[in-house]
C-alpha positions in Angstrom: 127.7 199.5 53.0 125.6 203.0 53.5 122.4 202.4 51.3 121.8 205.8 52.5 123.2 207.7 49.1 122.0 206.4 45.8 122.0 209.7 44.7 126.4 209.6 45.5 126.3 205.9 44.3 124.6 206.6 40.6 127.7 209.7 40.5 130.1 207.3 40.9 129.5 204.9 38.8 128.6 207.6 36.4 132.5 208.7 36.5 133.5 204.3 36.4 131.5 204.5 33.0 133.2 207.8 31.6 136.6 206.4 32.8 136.3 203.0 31.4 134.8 204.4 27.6 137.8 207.2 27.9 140.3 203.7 28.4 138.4 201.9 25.1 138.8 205.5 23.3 142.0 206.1 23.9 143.1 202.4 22.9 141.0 202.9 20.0 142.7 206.2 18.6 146.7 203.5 18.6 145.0 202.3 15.0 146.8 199.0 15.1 150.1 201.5 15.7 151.0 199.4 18.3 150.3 194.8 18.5 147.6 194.2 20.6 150.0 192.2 23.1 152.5 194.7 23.6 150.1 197.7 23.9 148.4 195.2 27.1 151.8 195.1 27.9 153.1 198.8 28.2 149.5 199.4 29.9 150.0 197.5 32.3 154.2 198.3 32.8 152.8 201.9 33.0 150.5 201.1 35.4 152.5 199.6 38.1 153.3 203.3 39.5 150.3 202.7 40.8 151.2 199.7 43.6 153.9 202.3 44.5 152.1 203.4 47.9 152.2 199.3 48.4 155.1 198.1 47.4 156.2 197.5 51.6 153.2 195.3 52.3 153.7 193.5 48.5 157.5 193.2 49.8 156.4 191.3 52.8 153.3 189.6 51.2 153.2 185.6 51.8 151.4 183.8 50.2 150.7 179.6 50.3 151.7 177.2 48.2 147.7 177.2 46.9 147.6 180.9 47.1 150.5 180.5 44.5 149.1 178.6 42.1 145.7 180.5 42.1 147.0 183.4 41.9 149.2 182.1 38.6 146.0 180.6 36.8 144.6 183.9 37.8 146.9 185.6 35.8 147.2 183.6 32.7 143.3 183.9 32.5 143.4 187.5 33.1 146.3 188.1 30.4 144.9 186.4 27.8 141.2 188.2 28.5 143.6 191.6 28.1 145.2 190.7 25.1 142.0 189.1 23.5 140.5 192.9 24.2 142.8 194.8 22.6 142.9 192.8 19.9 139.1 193.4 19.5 139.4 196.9 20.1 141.4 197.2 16.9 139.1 195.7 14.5 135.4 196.4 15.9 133.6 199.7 16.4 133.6 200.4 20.3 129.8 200.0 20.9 130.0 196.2 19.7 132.8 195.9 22.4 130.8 197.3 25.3 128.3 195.3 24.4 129.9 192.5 24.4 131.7 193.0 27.5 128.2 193.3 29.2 128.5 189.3 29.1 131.2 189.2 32.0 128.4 188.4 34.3 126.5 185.9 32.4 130.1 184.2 31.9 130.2 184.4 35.5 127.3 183.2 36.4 127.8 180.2 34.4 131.2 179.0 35.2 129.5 179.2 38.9 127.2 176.7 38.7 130.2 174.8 37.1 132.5 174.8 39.0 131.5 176.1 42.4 128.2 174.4 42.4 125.5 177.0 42.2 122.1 176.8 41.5 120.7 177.9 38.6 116.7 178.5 39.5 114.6 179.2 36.3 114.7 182.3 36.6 118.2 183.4 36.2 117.9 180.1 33.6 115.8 182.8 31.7 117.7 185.7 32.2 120.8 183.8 30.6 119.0 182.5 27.3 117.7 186.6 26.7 121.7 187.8 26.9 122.4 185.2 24.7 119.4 186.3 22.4 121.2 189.8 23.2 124.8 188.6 22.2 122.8 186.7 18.8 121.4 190.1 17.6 124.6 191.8 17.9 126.6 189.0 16.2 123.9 188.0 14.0 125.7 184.7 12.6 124.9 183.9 9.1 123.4 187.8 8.1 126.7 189.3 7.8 130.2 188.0 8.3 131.7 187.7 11.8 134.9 189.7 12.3 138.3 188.2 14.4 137.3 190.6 16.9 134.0 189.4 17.5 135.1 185.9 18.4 138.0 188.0 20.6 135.4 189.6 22.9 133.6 186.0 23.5 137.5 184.8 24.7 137.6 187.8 26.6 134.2 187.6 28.3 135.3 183.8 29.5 138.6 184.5 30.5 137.3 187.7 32.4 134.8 185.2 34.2 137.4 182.8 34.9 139.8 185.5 36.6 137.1 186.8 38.5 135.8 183.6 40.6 139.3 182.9 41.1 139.8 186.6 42.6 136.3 185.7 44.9 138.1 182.8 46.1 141.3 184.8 46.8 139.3 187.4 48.5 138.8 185.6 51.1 142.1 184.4 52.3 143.8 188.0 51.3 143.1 191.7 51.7 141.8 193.8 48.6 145.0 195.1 47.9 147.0 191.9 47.4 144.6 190.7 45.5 144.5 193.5 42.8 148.4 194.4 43.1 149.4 190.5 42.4 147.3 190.6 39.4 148.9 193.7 38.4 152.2 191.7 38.4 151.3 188.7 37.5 149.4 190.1 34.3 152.6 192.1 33.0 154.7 188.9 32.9 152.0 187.0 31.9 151.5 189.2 28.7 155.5 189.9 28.5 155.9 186.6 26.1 153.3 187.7 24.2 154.7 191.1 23.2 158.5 190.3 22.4 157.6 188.6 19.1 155.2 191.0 17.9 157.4 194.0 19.5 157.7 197.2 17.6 159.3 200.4 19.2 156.3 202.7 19.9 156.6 206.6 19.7 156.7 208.7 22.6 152.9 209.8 22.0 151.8 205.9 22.0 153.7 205.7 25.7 151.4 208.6 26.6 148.2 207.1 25.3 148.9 203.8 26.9 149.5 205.5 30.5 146.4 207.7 30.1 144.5 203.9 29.4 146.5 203.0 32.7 145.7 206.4 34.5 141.7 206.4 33.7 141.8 202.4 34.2 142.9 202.8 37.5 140.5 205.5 38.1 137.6 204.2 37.0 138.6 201.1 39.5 138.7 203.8 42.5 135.5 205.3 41.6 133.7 202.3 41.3 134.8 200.8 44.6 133.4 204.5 45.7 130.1 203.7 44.2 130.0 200.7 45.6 130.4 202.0 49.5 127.7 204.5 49.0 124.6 202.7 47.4 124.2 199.0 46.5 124.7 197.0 43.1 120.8 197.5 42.5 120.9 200.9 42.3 124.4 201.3 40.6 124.4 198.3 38.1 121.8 199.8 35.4 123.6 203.0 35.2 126.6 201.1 33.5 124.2 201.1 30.5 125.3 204.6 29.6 128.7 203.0 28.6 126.7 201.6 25.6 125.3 205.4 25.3 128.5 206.9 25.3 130.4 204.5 23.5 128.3 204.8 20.1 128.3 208.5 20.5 132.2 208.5 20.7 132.4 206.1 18.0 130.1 207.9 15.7 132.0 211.7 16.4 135.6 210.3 16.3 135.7 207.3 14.7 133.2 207.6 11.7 131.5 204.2 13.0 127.6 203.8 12.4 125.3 203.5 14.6 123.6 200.3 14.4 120.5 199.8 16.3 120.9 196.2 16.6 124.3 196.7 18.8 121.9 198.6 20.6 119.0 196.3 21.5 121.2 193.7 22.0 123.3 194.9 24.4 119.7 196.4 25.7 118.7 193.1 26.3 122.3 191.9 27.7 122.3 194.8 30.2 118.4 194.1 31.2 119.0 190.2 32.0 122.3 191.6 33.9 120.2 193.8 35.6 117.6 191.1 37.1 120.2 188.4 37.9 121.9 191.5 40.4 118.5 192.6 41.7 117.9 188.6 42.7 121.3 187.9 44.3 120.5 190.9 46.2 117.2 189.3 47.4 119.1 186.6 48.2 122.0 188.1 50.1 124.4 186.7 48.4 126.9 187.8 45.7 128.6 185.6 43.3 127.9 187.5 39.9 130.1 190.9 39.6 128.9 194.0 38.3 129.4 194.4 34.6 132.6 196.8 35.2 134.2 194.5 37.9 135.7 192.4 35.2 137.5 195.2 33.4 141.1 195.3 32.8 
């Protein structure tokens, strides 16, 4: 990795952020036209154009028996995260579901000490209790009343997490490629069952929505892996703070959604303990926790 170019590695992930809020935009503008399920669905039919240029070394891809089966739980866990968000999507304004979705990494960092036995120092002990004080102060439980979509984004935050060690695991055994284009297809059958009993025949403009989601989903994917090679996590993770920036100013001009400043020191204090547990992995030289846009769909 060139730590040469923050400058490069800050634009990058400047264009990963405008992407990703274009994908949550655009799902946002279907209204409900279109079930959650099969909208995750159609995205991710549409975006299988995309494994086009691979579709030889997919063809001749052999996996194990384990590789299999991972690659299976894989993509229940990372169906069910995609549904979950865009069921949320359609019932909470779009900065409570970036802010939200900054607790990929905590998620992650918890299910590692579960499951893969990682140590949880004080420290990132710390940095865990503020998100949750983060993810409390957007929610706040028992001062107003907690939408369906709320408790989606906490299903998709866990599943997300889930998906992702499994894809760390998987990384190691099989090249980058394999790994994303067998979640690709593993994803659209996994979400398949879910849309035939809620399927309704969208309109041609719904098609083109959903492949624009696929389009800048994919994009914001390239230009993050872009970011990535040209300047390191510390310098690149704070700038995906700007989602949250972006997201309330798009939901305040198209969507007539407030703006409500506790979304916004919440997911301030979410995005801060994020933040420190990167900066300490990096001391440590070694990476289990992703970067808050790693997890995305």
């Amino acid at each position: 990795m060139d730590q040469s170019r923050p400058s490069v590695g800050i634009f990058w992930m400047v264009v990963t952020g405008l992407c990703f809020v274009a994908v949550t935009a655009l799902v946002k503008t279907l209204h409900g036209r279109v079930p959650a399920p099969e909208a995750a669905f159609l995205r991710y039919v549409l975006g299988l154009v995309f494994l086009i240029p691979l579709w030889r070394e997919l063809r001749d891809f052999r996996p194990t028996s384990r590789q299999w089966k991972l690659f299976a739980v894989r993509g229940v866990f990372q169906s069910l995260g995609v549904a979950f968000w865009f069921f949320a999507m359609t019932r909470i304004p779009l900065a409570e579901v970036t802010s939200m979705n900054y607790l990929n990494p905590i998620f992650v960092t918890l299910l590692a000490v579960l499951l893969l036995g990682e140590k949880l120092a004080m420290r990132r002990i710390l940095a865990i209790i503020v998100a949750m004080i983060g993810a409390l102060i957007i929610l706040r439980p028992g001062f107003r009343e907690l939408d369906p979509g709320h408790f989606a984004m906490l299903i998709t935050a866990s599943c997300f997490a889930a998906s992702y060690l499994i894809a760390k695991i998987l990384s190691a055994e099989v090249s980058p490629a394999m790994v994303v284009a067998t979640m690709s297809v593993s994803v659209t059958i996994g979400l398949a069952p879910m849309a035939i009993p809620v399927w309704v025949w969208p309109s041609l403009w719904d098609v083109g929505i959903l492949f624009l989601v696929a389009c800048f989903a994919t994009g914001g994917h390239y230009a993050m892996t872009l970011a990535f090679k040209a300047a390191p996590l510390t310098v690149t993770q704070p700038v995906t703070f700007l989602q949250l920036v972006w997201s309330v100013s798009i939901g305040a001009l198209l969507f007539d959604e407030g703006i409500d400043p506790w979304v916004i020191s919440g997911g301030g204090l979410i995005m801060s303990a994020v933040v420190f547990i990167t900066w300490r992995e990096a001391v440590l030289n070694r990476r289990i926790t992703p970067g808050v846009v790693e997890t995305k769909h």
